[in-house]
Backbone as a printed PyTorch tensor [residue, N CA C, xyz], in Angstrom:
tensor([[[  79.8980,  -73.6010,  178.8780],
         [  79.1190,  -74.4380,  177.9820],
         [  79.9020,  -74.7840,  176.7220]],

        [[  80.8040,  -73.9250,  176.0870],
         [  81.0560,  -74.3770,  174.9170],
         [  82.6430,  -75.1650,  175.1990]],

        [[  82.8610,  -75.0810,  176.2730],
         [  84.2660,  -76.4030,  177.2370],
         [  83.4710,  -77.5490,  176.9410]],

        [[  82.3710,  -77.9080,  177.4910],
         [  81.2130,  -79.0160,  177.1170],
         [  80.7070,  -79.3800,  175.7470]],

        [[  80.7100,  -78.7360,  175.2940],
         [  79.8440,  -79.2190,  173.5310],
         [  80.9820,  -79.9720,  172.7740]],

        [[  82.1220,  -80.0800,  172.8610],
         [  83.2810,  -80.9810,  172.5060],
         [  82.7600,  -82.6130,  172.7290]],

        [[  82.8860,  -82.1300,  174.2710],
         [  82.9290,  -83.4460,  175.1420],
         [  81.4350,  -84.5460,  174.4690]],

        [[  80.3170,  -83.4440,  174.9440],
         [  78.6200,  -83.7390,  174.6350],
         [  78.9510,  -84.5630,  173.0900]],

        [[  79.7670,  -84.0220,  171.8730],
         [  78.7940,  -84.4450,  170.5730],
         [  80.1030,  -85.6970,  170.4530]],

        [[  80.9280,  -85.6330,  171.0640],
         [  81.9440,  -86.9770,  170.9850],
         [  81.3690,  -88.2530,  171.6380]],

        [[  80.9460,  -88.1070,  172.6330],
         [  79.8750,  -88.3960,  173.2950],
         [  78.9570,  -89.4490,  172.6170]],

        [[  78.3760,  -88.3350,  172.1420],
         [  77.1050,  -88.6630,  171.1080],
         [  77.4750,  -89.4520,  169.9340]],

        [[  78.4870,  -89.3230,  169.0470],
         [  78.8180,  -89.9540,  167.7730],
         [  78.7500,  -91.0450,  168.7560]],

        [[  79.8190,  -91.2850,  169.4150],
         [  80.0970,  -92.8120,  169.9050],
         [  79.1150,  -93.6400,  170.4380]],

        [[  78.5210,  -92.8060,  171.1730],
         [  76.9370,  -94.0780,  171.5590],
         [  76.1050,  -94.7180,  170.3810]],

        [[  76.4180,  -93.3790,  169.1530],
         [  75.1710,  -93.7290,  167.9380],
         [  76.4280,  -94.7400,  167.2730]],

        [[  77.6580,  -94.8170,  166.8920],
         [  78.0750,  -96.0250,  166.1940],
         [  78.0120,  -97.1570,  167.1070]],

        [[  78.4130,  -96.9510,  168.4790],
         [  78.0670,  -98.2870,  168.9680],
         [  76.4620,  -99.0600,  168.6370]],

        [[  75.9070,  -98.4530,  168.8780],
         [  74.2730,  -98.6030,  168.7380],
         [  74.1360,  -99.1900,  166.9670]],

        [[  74.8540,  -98.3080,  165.9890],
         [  74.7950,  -98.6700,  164.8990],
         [  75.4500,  -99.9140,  165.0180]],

        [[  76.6300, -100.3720,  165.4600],
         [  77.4460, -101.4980,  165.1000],
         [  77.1580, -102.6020,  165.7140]],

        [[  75.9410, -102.4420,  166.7530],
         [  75.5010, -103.6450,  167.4820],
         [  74.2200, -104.3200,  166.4600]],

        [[  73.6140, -103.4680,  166.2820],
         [  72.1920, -103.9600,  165.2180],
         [  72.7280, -104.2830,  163.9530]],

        [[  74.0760, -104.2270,  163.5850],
         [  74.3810, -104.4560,  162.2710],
         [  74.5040, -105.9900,  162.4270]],

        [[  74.1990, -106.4410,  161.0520],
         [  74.5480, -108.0870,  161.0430],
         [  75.6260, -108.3130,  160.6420]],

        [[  76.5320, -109.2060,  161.2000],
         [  77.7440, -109.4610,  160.8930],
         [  78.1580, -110.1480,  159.8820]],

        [[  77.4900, -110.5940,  158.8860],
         [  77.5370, -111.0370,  157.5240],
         [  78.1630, -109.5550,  156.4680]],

        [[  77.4010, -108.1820,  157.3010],
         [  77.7860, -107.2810,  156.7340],
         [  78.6600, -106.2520,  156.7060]],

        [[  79.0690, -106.4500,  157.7740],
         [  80.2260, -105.4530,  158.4600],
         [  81.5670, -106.1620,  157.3260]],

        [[  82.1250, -104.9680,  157.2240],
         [  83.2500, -104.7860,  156.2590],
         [  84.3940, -104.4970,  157.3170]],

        [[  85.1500, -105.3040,  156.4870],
         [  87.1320, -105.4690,  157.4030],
         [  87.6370, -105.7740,  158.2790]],

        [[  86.4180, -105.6140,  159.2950],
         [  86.5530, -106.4360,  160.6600],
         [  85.5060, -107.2230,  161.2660]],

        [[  86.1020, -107.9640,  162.1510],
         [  84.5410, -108.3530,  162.6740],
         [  83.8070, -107.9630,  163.5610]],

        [[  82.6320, -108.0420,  163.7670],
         [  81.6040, -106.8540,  164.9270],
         [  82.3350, -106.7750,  165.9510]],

        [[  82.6020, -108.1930,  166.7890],
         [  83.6060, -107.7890,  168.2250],
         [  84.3900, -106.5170,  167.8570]],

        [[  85.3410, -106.6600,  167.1810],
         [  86.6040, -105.9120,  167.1350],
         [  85.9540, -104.6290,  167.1230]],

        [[  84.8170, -104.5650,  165.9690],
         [  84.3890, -102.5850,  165.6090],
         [  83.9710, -102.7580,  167.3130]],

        [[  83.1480, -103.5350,  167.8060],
         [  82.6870, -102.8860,  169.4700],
         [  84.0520, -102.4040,  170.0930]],

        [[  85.3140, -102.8860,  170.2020],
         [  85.7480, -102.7350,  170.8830],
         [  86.9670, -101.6790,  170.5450]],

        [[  86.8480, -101.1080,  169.3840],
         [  87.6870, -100.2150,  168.6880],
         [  87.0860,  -98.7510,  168.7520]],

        [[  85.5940,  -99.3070,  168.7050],
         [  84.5340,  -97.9780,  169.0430],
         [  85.0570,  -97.5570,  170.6590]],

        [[  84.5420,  -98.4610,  171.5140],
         [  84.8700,  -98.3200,  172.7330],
         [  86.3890,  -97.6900,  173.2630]],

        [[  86.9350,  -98.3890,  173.0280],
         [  88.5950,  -97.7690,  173.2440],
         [  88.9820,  -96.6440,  172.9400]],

        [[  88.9610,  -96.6540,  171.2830],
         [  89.0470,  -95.3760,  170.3980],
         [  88.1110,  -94.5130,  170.5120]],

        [[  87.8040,  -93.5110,  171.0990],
         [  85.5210,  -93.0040,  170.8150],
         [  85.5080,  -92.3490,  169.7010]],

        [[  86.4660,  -91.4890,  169.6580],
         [  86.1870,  -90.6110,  168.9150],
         [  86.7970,  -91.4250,  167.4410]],

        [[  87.8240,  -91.8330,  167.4780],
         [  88.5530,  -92.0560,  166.2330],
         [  87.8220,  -93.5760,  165.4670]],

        [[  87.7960,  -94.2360,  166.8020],
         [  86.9370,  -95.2000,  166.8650],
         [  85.3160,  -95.0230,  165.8020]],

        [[  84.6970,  -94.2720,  166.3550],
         [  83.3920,  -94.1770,  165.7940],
         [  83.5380,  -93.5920,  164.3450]],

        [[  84.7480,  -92.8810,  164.0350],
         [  84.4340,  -92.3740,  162.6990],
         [  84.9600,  -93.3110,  161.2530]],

        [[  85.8830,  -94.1230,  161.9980],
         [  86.2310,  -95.3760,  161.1860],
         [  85.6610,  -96.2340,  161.0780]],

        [[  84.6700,  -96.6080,  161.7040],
         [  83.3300,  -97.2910,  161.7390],
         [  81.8930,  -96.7860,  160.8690]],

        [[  82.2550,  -95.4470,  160.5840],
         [  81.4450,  -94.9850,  159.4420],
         [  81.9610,  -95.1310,  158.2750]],

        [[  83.2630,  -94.9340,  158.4450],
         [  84.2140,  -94.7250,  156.9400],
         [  84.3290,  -96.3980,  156.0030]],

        [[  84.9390,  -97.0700,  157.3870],
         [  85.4920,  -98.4210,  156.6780],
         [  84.4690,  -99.8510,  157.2870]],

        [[  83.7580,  -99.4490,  158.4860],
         [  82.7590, -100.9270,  158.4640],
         [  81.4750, -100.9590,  158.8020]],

        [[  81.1350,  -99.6920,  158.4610],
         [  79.3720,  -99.9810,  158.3360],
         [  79.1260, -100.7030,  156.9880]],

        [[  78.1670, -101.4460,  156.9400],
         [  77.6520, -102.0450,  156.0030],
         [  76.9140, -100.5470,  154.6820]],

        [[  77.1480, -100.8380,  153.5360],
         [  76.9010, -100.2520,  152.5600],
         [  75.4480, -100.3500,  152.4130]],

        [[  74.9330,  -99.3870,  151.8370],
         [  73.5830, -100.0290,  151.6600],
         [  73.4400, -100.0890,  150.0160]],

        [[  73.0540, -100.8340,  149.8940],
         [  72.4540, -101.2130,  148.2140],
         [  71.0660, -100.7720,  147.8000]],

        [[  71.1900, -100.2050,  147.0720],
         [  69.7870,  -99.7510,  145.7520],
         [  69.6130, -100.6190,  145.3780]],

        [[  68.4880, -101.1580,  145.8280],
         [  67.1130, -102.0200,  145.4230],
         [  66.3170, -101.1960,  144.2450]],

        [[  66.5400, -101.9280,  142.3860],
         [  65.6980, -101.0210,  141.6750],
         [  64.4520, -101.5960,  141.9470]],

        [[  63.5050, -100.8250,  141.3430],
         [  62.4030, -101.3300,  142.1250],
         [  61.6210, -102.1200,  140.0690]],

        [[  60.7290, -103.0150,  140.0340],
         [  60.4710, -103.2390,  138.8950],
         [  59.4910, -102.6700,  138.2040]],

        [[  59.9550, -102.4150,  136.2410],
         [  59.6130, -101.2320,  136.0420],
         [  57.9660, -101.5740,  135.6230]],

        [[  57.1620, -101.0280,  135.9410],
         [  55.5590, -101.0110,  135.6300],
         [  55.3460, -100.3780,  134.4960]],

        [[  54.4910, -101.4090,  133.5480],
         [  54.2750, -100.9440,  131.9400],
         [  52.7880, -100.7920,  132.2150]],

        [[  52.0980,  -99.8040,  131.3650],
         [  50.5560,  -99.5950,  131.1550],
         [  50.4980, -100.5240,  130.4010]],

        [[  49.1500, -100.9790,  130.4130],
         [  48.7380, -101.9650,  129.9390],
         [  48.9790, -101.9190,  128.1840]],

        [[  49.1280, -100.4640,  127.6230],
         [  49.3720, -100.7220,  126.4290],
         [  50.5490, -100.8340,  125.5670]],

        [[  51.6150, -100.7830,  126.3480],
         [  52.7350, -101.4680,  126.4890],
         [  53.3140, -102.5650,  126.6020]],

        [[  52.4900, -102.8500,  127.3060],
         [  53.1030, -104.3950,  128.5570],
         [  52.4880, -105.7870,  127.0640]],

        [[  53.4750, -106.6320,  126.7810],
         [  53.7480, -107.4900,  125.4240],
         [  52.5550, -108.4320,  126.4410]],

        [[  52.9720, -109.0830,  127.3430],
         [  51.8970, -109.9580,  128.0290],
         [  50.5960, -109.8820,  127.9450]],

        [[  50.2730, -108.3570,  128.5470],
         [  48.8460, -108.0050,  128.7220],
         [  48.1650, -107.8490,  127.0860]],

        [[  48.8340, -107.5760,  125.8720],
         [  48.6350, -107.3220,  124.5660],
         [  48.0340, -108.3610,  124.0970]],

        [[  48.9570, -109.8140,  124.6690],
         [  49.2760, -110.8440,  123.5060],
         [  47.8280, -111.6880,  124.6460]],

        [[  47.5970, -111.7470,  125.6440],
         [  45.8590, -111.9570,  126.1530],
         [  44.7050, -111.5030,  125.6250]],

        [[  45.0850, -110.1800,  124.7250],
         [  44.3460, -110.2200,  124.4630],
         [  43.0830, -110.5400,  123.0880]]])
């Protein structure tokens, strides 16, 4: 079993970046373009999939969210009244 758990989680990374790199939109993929990560994943698995985390998954961005004033704060809600 533990000859196998190598094989199993190499395996595994590579199905989950492929899977990641197919649903990604290609507006967002960084350095290469989607073909290429599919087929770098594929070829490469192991080395493949981890450079695909490192250098072209899409980043995700922090969305702040906008800040909510109580009403006795908020200049708008004041000046209504």
């Amino acid at each position: 079993m533990l000859r196998v758990l190598p094989i199993l989680l190499s395996l595994g990374l590579t199905i989950y970046a492929l899977l990641n790199c197919a649903q990604s939109d290609q507006e967002k993929i960084r350095n290469l373009p989607k073909w290429a990560w599919l087929v770098l994943i594929i070829v490469f698995q192991l080395v493949g999939s981890i450079a695909w985390f490192i250098a072209g998954k899409p980043r995700q961005l922090r969305t702040r969210r906008p800040r909510i004033l109580p009403p006795d704060d908020n200049p708008d809600f004041l000046g209504s009244l």
